[in-house]
N, C-alpha and C positions, 0 to 999 in steps of 0.2 A: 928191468924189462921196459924198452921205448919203444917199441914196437909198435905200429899205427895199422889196424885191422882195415882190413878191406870189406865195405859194405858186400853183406854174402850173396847177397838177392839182386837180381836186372832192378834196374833204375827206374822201368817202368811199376816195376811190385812199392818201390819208394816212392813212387810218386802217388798212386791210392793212399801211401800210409798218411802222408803229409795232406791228402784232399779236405773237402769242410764235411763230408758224408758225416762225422762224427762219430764213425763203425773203425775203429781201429783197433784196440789192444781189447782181447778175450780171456780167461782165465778161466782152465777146464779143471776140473780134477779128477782126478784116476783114483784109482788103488788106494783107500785111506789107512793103511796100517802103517804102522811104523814100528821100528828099532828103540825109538826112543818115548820117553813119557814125560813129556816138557809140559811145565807148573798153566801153563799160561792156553796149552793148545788139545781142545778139545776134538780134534779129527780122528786120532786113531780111536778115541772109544765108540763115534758113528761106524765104525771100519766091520759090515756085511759082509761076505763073500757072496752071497745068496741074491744080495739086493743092487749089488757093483754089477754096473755097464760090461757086457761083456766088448770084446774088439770089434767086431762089427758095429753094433752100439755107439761104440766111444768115436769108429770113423764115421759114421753116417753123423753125429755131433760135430763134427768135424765140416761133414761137406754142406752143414746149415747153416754153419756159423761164415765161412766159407760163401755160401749165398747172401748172405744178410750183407756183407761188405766188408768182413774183420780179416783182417790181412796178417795181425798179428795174434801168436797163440804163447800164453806163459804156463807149460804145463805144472801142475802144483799134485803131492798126493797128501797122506802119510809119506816115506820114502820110497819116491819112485825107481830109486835103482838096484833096492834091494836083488838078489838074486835066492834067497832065501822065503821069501813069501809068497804065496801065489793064490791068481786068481781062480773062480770054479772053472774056467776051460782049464786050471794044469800050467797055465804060462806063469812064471815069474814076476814081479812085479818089472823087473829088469826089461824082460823079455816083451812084455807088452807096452811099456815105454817107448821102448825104439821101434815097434811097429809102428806105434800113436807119431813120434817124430817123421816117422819113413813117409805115415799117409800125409801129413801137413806140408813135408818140406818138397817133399817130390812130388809129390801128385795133384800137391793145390797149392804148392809155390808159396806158401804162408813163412815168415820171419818166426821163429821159434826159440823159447825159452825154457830150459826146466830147470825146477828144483831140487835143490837136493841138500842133505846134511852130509854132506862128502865121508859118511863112514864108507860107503862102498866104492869111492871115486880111486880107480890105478888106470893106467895108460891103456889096459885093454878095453878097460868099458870105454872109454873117453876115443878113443880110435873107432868102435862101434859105435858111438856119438855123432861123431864126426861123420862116418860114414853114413848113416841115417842123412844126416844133414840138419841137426842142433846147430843153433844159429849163435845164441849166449847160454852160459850155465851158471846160475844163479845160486849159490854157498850158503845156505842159512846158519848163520852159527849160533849155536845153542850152548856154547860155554866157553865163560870170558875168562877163559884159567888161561895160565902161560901156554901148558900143553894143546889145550885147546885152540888156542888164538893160532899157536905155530901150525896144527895140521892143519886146520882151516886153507892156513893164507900157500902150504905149500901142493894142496891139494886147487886151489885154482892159479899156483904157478905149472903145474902139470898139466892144467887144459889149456891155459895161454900157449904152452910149450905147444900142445896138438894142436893151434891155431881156433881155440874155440874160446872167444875171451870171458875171461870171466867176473860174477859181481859176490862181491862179500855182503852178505843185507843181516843183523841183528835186529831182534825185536826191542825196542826201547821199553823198561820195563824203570822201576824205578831204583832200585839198587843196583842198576847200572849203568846209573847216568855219570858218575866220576869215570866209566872204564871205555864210553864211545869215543870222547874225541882219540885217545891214545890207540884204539883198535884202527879208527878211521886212518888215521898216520900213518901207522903199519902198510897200509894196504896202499896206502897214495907210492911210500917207500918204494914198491914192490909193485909199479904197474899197475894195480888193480881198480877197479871202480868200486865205491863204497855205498852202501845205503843204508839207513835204519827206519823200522816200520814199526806202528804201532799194531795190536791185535784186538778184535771186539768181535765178541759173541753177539748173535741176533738177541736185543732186547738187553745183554749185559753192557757191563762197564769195559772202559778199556783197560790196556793190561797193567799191572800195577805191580806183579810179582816175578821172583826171577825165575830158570829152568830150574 
């Protein structure tokens, strides 16, 4: 995959980003449940239904952040594309994602990122992605198995495919520090943008253990 993505946004939205305001890149979070129960990430046991932002909520968050100067939105949850879990108005986690993307990218012209553990990623959400107007889709991978590593990388060759580029990010964790550079490879192979992040609890340590 050579393919060289076309900036999504007018040049004028790039050019706020790159300004000295200092107000650039925001990090909102939705829906904390997840699919999965990873060693390291303590989100979905915060995961209310009761006490979760409803849509209005989460866009008026939006048209603050929005105000302030943040031009860039990375949305993060539990799994935001679930289609299986939902919030107390009845929506999806799915479902209210791509409203959350609709209001940012069309309506206040914000550059948009979400996350995701590509268990629910197929060419129909990613075409409703797209559609929404998802700017990058961001792969968290959460297991450095063979089987793992391969769906990971051919679930963001499937959003490059919908022109939606995308980033492989593993958490740096310490039994997996022999398995990054060779994940990272993978992914250069294969087009893809690579990242790895560390994790830290308010007042804990950083992460030290694997999924």
């Amino acid at each position: 995959m050579k393919e060289v993505f076309p900036i999504p946004k007018p040049l004028s939205a790039l050019k706020e980003v790159l300004s000295h305001s200092g107000k650039r890149l925001a990090l909102l979070e939705g829906p904390a449940g997840c699919n999965r129960s990873c060693s390291y990430c303590a989100v979905p046991k915060r995961w209310d239904a009761e006490k979760a932002s409803t849509l209005d909520q989460t866009r008026s968050q939006i048209d603050w952040l929005h105000k302030q100067g943040f031009r860039i939105l990375q949305y993060v949850g539990g799994e935001p594309l679930t289609p299986f879990f939902r919030t107390k108005e009845g929506l999806s986690f799915q479902e209210h994602t791509l409203e959350v993307v609709r209001h940012a990218s069309k309506e206040k012209g914000m550059i948009v990122n979400v996350t995701t553990n590509g268990d629910y990623v197929d060419r129909n959400i990613l075409k409703k992605l797209k559609e929404a107007g998802v700017d990058t889709l961001t792969f968290s991978l959460h297991s450095d198995s063979e089987a793992g590593i391969k769906k990971i990388i051919n679930g963001a060759r499937m959003a490059a495919e919908a022109k939606i580029p995308p980033i492989v990010s593993i958490v740096f964790t310490a039994d997996r520090t022999d398995a990054i550079p060779e994940i990272a490879e993978r992914c250069a192979e294969n087009g893809i943008i690579f990242a790895t992040t560390i994790v830290q609890e308010y007042g804990g340590g950083f992460s030290a253990t694997a999924a």
